[in-house]
C-alpha positions as a LaTeX table, in Angstrom:
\begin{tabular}{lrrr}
\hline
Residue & $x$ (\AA) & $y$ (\AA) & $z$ (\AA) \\
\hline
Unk1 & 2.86 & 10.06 & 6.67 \\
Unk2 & 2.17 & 11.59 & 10.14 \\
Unk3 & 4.27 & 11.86 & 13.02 \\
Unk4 & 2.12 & 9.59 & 14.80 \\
Unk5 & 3.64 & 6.68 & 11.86 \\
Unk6 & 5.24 & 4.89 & 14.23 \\
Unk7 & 5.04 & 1.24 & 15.93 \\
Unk8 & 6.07 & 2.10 & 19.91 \\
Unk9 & 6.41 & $-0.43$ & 22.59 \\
Unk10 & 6.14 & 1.45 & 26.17 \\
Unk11 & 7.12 & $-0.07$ & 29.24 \\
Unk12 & 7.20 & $-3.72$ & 27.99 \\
Unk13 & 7.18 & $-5.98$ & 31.32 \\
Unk14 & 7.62 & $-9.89$ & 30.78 \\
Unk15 & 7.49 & $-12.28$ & 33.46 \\
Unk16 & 7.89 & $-16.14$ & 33.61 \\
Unk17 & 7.69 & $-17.34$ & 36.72 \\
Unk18 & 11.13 & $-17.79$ & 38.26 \\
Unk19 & 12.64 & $-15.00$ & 35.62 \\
Unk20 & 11.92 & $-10.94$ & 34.77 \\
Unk21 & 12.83 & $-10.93$ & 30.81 \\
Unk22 & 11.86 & $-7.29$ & 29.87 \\
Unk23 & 11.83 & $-4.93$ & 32.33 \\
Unk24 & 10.62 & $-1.84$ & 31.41 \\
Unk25 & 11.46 & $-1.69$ & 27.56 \\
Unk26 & 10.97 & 1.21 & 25.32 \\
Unk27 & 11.84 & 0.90 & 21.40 \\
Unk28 & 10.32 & 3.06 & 18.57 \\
Unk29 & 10.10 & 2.24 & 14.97 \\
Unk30 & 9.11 & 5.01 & 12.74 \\
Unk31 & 7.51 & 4.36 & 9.23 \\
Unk32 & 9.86 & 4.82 & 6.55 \\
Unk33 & 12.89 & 3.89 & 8.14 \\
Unk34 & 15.67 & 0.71 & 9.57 \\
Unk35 & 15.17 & 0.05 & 13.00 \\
Unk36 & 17.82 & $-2.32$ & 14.41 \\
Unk37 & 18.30 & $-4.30$ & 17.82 \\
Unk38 & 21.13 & $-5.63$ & 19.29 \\
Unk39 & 21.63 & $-7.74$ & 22.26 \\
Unk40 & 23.39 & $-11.05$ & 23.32 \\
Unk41 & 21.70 & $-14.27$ & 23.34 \\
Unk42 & 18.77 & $-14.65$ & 25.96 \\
Unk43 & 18.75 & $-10.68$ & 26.56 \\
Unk44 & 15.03 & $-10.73$ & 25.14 \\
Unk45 & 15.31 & $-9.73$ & 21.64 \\
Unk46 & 12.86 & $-12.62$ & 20.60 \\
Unk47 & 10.48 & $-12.07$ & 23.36 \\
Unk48 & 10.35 & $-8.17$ & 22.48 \\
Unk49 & 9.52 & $-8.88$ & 18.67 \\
Unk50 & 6.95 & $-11.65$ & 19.63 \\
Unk51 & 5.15 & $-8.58$ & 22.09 \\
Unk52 & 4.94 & $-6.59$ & 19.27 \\
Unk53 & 3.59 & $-9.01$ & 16.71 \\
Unk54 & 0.69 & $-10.20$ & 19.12 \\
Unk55 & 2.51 & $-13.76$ & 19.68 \\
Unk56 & 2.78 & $-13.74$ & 23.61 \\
Unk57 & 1.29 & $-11.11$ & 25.93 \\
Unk58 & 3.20 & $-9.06$ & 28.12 \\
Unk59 & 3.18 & $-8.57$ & 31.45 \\
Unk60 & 2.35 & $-5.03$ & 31.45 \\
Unk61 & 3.41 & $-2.43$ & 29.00 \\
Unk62 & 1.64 & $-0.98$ & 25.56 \\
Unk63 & 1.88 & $-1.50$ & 21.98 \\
Unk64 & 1.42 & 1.93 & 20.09 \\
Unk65 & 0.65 & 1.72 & 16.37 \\
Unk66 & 0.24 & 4.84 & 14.70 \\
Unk67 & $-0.83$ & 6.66 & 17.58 \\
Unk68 & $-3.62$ & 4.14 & 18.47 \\
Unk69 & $-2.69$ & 2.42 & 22.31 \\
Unk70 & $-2.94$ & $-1.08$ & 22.25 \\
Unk71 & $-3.87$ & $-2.42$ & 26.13 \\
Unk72 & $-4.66$ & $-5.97$ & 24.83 \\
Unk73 & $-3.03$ & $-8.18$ & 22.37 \\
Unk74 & $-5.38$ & $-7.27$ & 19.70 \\
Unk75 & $-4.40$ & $-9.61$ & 17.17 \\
Unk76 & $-6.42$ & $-8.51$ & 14.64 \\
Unk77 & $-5.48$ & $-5.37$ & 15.09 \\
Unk78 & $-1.80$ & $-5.94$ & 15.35 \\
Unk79 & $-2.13$ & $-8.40$ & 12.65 \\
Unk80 & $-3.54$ & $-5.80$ & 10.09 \\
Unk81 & $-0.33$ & $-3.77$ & 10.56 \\
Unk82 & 2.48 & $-5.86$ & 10.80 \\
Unk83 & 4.22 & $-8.37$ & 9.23 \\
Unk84 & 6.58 & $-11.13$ & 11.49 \\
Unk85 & 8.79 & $-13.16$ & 10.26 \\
Unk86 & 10.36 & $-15.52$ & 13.05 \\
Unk87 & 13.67 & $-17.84$ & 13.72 \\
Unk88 & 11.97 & $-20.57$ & 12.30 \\
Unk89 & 11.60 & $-21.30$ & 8.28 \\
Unk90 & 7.72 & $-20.70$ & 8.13 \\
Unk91 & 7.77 & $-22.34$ & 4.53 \\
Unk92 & 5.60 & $-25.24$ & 3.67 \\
Unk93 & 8.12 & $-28.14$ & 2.07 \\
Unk94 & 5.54 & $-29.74$ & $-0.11$ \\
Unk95 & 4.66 & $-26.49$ & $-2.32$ \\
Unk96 & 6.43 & $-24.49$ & $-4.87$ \\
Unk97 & 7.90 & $-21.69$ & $-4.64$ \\
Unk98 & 5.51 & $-19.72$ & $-6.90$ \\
Unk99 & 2.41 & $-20.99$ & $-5.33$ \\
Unk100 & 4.17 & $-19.62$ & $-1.96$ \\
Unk101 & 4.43 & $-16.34$ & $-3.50$ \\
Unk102 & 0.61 & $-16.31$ & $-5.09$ \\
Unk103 & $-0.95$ & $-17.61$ & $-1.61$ \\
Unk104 & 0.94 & $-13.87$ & $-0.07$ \\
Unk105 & $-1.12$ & $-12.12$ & $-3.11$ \\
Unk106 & 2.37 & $-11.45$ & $-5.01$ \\
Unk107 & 2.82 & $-11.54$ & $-9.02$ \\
Unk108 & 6.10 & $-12.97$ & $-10.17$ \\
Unk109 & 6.86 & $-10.50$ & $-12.73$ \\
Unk110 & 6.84 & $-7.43$ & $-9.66$ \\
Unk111 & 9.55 & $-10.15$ & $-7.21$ \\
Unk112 & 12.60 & $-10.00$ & $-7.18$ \\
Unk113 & 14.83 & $-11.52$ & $-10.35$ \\
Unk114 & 16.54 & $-14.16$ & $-7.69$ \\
Unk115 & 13.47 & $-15.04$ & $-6.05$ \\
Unk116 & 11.94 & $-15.50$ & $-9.56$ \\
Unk117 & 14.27 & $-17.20$ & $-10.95$ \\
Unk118 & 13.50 & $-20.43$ & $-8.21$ \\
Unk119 & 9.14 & $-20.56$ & $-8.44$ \\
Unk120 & 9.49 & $-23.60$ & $-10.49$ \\
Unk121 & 11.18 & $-25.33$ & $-7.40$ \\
Unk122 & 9.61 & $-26.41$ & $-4.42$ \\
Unk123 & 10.53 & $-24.94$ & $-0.80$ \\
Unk124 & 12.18 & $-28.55$ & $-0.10$ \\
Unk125 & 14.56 & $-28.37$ & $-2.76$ \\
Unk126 & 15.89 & $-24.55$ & $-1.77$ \\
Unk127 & 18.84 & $-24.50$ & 0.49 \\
Unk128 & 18.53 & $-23.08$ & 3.69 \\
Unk129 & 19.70 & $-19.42$ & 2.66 \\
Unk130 & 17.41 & $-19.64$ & $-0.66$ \\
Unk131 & 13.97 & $-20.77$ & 2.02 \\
Unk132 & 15.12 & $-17.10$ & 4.21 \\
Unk133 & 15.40 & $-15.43$ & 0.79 \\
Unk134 & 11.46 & $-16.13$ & $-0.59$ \\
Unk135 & 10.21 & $-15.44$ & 3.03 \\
Unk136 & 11.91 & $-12.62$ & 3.74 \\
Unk137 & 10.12 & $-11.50$ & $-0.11$ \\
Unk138 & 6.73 & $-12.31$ & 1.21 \\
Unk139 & 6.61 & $-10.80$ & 4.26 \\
Unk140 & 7.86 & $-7.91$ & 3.35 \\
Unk141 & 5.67 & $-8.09$ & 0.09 \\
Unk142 & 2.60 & $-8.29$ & 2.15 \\
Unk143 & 0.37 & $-4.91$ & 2.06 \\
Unk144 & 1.99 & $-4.02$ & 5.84 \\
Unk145 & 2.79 & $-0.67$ & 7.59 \\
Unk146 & 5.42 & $-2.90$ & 9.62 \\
Unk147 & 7.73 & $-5.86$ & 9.27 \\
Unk148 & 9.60 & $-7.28$ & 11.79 \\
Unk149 & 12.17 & $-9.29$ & 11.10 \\
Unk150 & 13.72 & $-11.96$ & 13.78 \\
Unk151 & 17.17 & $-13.38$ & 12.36 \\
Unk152 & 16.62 & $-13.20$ & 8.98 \\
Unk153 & 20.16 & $-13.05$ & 7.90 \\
Unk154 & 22.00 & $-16.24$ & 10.07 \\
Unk155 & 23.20 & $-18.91$ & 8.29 \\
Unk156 & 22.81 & $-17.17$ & 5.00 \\
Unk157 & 25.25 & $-16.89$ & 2.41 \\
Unk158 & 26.88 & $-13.00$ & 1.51 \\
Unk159 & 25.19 & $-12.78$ & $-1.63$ \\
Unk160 & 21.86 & $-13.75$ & $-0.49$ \\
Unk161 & 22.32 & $-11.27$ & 2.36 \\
Unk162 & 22.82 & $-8.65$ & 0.03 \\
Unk163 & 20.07 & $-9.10$ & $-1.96$ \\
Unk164 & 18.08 & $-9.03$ & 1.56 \\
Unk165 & 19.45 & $-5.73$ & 2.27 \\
Unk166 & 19.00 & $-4.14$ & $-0.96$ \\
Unk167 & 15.10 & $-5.47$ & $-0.88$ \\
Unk168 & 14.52 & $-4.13$ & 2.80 \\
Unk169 & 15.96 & $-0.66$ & 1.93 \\
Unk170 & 13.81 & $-1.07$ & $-0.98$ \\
Unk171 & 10.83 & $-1.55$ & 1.55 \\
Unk172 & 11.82 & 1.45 & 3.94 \\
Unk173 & 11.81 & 3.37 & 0.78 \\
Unk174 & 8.35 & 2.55 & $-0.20$ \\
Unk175 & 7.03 & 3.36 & 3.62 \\
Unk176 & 7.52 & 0.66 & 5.63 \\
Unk177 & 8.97 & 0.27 & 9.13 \\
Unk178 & 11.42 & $-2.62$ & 9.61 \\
Unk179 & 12.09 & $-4.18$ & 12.67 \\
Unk180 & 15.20 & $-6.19$ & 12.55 \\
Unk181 & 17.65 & $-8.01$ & 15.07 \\
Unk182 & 20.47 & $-10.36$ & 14.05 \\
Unk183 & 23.90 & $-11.51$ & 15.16 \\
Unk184 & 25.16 & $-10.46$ & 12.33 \\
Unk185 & 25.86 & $-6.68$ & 13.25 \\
Unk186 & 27.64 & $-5.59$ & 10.00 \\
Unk187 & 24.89 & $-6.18$ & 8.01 \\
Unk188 & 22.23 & $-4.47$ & 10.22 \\
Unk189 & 24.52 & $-1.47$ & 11.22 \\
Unk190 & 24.90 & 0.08 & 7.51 \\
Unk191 & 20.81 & 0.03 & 6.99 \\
Unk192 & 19.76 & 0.99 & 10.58 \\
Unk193 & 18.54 & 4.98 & 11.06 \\
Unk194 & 17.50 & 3.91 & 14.57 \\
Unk195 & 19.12 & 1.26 & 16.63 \\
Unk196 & 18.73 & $-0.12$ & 20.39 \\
Unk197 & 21.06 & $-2.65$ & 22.65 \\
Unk198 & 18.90 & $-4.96$ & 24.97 \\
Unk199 & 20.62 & $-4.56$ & 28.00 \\
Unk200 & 19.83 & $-5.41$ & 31.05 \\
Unk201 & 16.33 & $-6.22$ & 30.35 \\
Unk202 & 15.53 & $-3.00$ & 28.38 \\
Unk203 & 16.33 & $-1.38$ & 25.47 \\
Unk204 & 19.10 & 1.40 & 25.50 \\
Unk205 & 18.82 & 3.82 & 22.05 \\
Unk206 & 22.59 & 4.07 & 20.47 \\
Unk207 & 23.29 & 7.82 & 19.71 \\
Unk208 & 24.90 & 6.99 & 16.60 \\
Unk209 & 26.71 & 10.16 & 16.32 \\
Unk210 & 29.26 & 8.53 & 14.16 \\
Unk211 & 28.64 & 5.30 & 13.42 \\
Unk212 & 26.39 & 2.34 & 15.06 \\
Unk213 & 29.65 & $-0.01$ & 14.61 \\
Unk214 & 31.88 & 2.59 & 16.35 \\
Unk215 & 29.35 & 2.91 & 19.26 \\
Unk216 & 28.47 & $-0.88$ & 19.77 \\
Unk217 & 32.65 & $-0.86$ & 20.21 \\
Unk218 & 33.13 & 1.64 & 22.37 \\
Unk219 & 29.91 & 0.11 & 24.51 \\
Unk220 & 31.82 & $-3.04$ & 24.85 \\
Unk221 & 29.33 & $-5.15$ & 22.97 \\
Unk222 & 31.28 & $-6.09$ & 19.79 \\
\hline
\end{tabular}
């Protein structure tokens, strides 16, 4: 792993036309590690992730991967790299669970035992927490330097958030750099190295001399 192992957005601008949404942004995710983002609703936490995976183009601004600049959306490219999984369940109903895992290029026997221990089900029958569980296994099962991760944890039960914890420190372990934003801050705090606020249109790096918790309270945000 080089120091150049790292997924940078520089000076991320996005426009709509009656509203600036990033102005400026700057977030680094080194390989290897937790990178976390905070923000209120509608501060452009979505937007930023969807820059990075090659969903929308910016309005200026690069996407660095491993020391290669990106000027265009290179899909291919970006698509080679990372791994994005979004708000929305991205989980055919009709299909089980198994052949959802096999179509990502996954054996059972190397998933893991909870996401097993529902192939023989199909996506329809999993509850909502269960659907987050299996996707958050395949993307970051798929053979990706990156993996960002929109909301994986809302509306998810404790115990299924654990188990997504324990697999994306797993991950980090193993190389990978995650990407992750989510409401719910106590879960993201504890596995972050790196974190950022979205704040006023850009992202502001937390110091973390202490805790991220501590700092995101003395900041005002929690």
């Amino acid at each position: 792993m080089s120091d150049d192992s790292a997924l940078v957005l520089d000076g991320v601008f996005y426009r709509v036309p009656t509203l600036d949404i990033l102005k400026g942004a700057y977030l680094k995710v080194e390989a290897g590690t937790v990178c976390g983002l905070f923000g209120r609703n509608g501060s452009g936490k979505t937007t930023l992730l969807k820059v990075a995976a090659g969903q929308i183009r910016p309005t200026s601004g690069l996407t660095i991967i491993d020391g290669e600049r990106l000027h265009k959306p290179s899909k291919w490219r970006r698509f080679s790299k990372i791994a994005y999984l979004p708000q929305e369940t991205m989980l055919p109903p009709d299909v089980k669970v198994q052949t959802v895992l096999r179509s990502a290029g996954m054996r059972i026997p190397n998933v893991r035992e909870r996401v097993a221990s529902l192939c023989d089900q199909e996506v329809r029958e999993l509850s909502g927490g269960e659907k987050r569980l299996v996707e958050v296994e395949v993307v970051l099962g798929l053979d990706r330097d990156y993996v960002l991760l929109d909301e994986p944890f809302t509306g998810v039960e404790p115990l299924l958030i654990d188990e997504m914890c324990t697999r994306i420190e797993k991950a980090a372990e193993c190389g990978k750099g995650i990407f992750v934003t989510d409401h719910y801050h106590q879960y993201i705090a504890p596995l972050a190295e790196t974190a950022y606020l979205m704040w006023q249109k850009q992202c502001h790096q937390l110091q973390a001399e202490g805790s991220i918790e501590n700092e995101l309270e003395q900041i005002g945000y929690l």
